[in-house]
C-alpha positions in Angstrom: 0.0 0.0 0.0 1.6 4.0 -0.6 2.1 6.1 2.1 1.2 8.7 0.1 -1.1 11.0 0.1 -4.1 11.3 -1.7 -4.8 15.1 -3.0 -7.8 16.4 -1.5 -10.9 17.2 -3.5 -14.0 18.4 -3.5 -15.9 15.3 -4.3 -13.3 13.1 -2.6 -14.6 9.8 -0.1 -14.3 11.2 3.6 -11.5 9.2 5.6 -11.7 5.2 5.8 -13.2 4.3 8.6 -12.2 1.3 11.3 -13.6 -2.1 10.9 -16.9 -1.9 12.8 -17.1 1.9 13.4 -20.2 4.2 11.7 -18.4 6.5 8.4 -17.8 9.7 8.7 -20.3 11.8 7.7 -19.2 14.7 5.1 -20.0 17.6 4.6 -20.9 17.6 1.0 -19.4 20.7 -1.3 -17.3 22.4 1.6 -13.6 22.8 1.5 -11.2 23.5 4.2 -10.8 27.6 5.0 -8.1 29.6 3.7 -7.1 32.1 6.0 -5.6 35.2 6.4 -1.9 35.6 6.8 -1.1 37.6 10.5 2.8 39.4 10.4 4.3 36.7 12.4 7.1 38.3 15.6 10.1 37.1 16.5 12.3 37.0 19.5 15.9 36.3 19.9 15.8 33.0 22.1 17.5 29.5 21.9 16.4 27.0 19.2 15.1 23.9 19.2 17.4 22.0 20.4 18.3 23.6 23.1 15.0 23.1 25.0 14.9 19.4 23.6 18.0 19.2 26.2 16.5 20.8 28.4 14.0 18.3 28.3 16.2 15.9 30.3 17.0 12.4 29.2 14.5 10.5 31.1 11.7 12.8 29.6 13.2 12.4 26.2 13.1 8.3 26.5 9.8 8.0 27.3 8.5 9.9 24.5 10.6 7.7 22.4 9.2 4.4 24.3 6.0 6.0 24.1 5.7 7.3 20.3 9.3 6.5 18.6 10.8 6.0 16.5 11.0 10.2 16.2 9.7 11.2 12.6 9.7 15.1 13.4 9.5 17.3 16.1 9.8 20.8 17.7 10.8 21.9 21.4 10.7 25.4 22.8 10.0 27.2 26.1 6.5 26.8 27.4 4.2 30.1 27.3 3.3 29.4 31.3 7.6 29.7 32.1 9.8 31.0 29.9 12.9 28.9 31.5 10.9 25.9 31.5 10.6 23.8 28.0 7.8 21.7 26.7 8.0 19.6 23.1 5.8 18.0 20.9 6.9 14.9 19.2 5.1 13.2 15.5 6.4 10.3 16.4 5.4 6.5 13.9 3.3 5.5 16.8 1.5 8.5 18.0 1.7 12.0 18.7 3.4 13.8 22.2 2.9 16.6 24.0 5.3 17.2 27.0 4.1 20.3 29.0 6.1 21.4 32.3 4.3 20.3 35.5 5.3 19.9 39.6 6.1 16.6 40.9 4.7 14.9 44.3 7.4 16.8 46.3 7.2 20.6 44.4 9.6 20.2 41.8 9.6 20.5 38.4 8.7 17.8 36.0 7.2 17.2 32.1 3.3 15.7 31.8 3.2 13.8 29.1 0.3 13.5 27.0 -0.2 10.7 23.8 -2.3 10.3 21.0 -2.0 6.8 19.7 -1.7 6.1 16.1 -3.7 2.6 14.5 -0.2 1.3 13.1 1.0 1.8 9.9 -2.0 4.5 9.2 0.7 6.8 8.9 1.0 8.7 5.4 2.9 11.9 4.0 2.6 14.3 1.1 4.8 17.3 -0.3 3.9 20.4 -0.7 6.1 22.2 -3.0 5.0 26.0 -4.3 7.6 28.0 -6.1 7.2 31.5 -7.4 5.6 33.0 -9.9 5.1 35.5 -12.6 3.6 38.8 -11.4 -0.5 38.8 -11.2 -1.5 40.3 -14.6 -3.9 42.8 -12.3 -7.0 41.7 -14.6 -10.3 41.2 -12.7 -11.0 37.3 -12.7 -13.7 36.2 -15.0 -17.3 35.4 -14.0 -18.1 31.8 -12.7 -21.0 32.3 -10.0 -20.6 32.0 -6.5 -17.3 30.9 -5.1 -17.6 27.1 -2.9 -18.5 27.2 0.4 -16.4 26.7 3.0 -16.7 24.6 6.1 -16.2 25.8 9.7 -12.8 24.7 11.5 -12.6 26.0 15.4 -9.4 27.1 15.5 -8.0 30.3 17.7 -6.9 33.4 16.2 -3.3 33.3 16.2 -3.6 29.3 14.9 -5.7 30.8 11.7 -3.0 33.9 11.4 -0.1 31.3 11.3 -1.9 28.7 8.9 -2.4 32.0 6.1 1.3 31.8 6.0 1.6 28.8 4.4 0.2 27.6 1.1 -3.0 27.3 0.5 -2.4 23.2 -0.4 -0.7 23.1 2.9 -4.0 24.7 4.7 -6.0 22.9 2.9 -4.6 19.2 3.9 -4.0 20.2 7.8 -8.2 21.4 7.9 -9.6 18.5 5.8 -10.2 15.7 8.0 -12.4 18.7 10.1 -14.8 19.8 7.4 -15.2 15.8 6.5 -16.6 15.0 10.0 -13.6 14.9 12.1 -13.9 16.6 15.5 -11.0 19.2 16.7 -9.4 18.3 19.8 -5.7 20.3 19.4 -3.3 21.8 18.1 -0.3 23.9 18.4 2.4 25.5 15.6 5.9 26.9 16.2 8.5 28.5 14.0 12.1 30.5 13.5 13.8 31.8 11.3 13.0 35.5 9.9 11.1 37.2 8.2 12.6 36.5 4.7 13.3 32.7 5.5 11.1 30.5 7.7 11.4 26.3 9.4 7.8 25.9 10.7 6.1 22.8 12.6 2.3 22.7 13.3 0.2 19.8 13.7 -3.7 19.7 13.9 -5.5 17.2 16.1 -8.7 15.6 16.0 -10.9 12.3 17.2 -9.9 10.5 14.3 -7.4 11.8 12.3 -3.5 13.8 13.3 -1.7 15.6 10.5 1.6 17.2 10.8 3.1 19.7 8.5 6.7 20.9 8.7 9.1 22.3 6.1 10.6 25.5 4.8 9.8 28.9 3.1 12.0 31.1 1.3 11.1 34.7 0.0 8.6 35.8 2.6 9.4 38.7 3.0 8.8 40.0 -0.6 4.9 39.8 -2.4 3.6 36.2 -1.9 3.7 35.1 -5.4 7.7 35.1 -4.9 7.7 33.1 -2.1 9.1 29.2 -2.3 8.0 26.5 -0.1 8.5 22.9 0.3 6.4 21.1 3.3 5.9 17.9 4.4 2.2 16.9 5.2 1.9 13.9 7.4 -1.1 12.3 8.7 -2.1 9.3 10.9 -4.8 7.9 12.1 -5.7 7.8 15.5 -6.4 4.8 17.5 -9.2 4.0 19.8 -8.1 4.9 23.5 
């Protein structure tokens, strides 16, 4: 079987369902939002790995004996304690989120949180967008009402982020939610600059997990100059 893929489309079959479950029902002629892009802010703290030592070993083997092997991953300081790190780990056998805690006895230590994958669910596609010629500035041609849309909860800042990223990207990481999937989660982070860009997000729902992480170059000039490659991955999410 691939582990690719599949592009999203309007008329496309909502996700396979488990042996035994009811399908998911989908919501017929919507598409996944596009959303508007915010000016992203930047801060001159440690990268990634850093805070993944900071982690600790012990914290950073059970994620692996939990999730592991690694497929991709960010770490950075939690928003609570900006000495104290957190991760969150796509992992082939589920998804973690470590978030700083206190022990029994008052000191500090990482809750770890899981979402199990069903195994070998897990998939990936690329998202490649390089730039363009200049928009010839002529109005676009009558075709009747442009397709609806369906409704993903996300927050503000999680929408602002997402209209940074091409509109394929968007579209695969909101899918699963306008096809009947419920939200649960979800979390992005970034660095770079303003020209050049590594991001990591992953959205999380009942039934389906997808992960996108890559690079941008050109962001800093008008969008249709901009390069991207991502990495979309997605699993399924096992019965708990």
């Amino acid at each position: 079987m691939s582990n690719h893929l599949p592009e999203p489309k309007r008329d496309a079959a909502a996700p396979a369902r488990r042996t035994g479950s009811h399908p998911v029902p989908r919501q017929a002629g919507s598409l996944p939002p596009v959303h508007d892009a915010v000016t992203l802010g930047f801060v001159d703290l440690p990268g990634r790995d850093h805070w993944w030592q900071q982690l600790g070993a012990k914290v950073r083997d059970r994620i692996v004996a939990r999730v592991g092997p690694i497929v991709e991953w960010w770490a950075y300081c939690h928003h609570t304690d900006a000495k104290r790190p957190y991760s969150v780990v796509f992992g082939e056998r589920g998804l973690a989120v470590s978030t700083p805690t206190m022990n029994d006895h008052g000191g500090p230590a990482q809750l770890l949180t899981v979402v199990p994958f069903v195994p070998s669910s897990l998939r990936h596609a690329i998202v490649i967008q390089k730039p363009e010629p200049p928009p010839s500035g002529r109005p676009p041609l009558p075709g009747g009402s442009p397709p609806a849309t369906g409704d993903v909860p996300l927050s503000a800042s999680m929408r602002g982020f997402l209209g940074n990223l091409p509109t394929r990207a968007q579209s695969r990481l909101q899918w699963p939610f306008v096809n009947g999937d419920v939200f649960d989660s979800g979390d992005y982070h970034y660095s770079g600059g303003s020209h050049e860009l590594d991001v990591w997000c992953y959205l999380a729902g009942r039934r389906w997990v997808t992960f996108v992480s890559g690079h941008g170059t050109g962001l800093s000039g008008p969008a249709h100059r901009a390069s991207w490659r991502l990495i979309c991955r997605q699993a399924e999410v096992a019965v708990r």
